[in-house]
N, C-alpha and C positions, 0 to 999 in steps of 0.2 A: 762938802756936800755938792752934789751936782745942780747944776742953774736949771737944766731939764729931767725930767724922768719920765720915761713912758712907766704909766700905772700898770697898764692892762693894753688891747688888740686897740684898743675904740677911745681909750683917754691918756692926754700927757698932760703932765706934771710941769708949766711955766713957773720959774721964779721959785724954786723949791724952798729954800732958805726961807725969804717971804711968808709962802705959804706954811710953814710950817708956825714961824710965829702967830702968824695970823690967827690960825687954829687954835694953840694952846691959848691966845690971851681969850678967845671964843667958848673954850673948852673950861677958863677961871672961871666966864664971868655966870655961864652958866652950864655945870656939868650934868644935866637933863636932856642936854640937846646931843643927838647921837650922831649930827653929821660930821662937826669936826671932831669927833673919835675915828669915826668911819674916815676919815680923809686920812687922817694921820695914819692909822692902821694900815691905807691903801700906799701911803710913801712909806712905811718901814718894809713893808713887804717888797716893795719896787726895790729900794735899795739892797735889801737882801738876797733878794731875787730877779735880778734884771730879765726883764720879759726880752724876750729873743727871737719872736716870733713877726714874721712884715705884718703891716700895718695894711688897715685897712684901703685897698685899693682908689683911688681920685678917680672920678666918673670924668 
């Protein structure tokens, strides 16, 4: 698993591994709550499909 993953244009994924636990033990303690679905969902996709597109430009 990658340490980094850019999610999308506008978000990256630090500490991937991490986060992913993170989530799941989030996703045990209450499966109601739809963000850490939505997060997980947001890295399987990233890993499935590496976004490829530059990043938002630094002012």
């Amino acid at each position: 698993m990658p340490s980094i993953l850019r999610l999308y244009r506008a978000s990256t994924q630090y500490e991937v591994k991490e986060a992913v636990k993170r989530n799941l033990e989030m996703l045990k303690r209450n499966d109601k709550d739809g963000h850490p679905r939505h997060r997980l969902v947001q890295i399987m996709n990233a890993i499935e499909h590496p976004y490829d597109v530059p990043e938002i430009p630094q002012r």
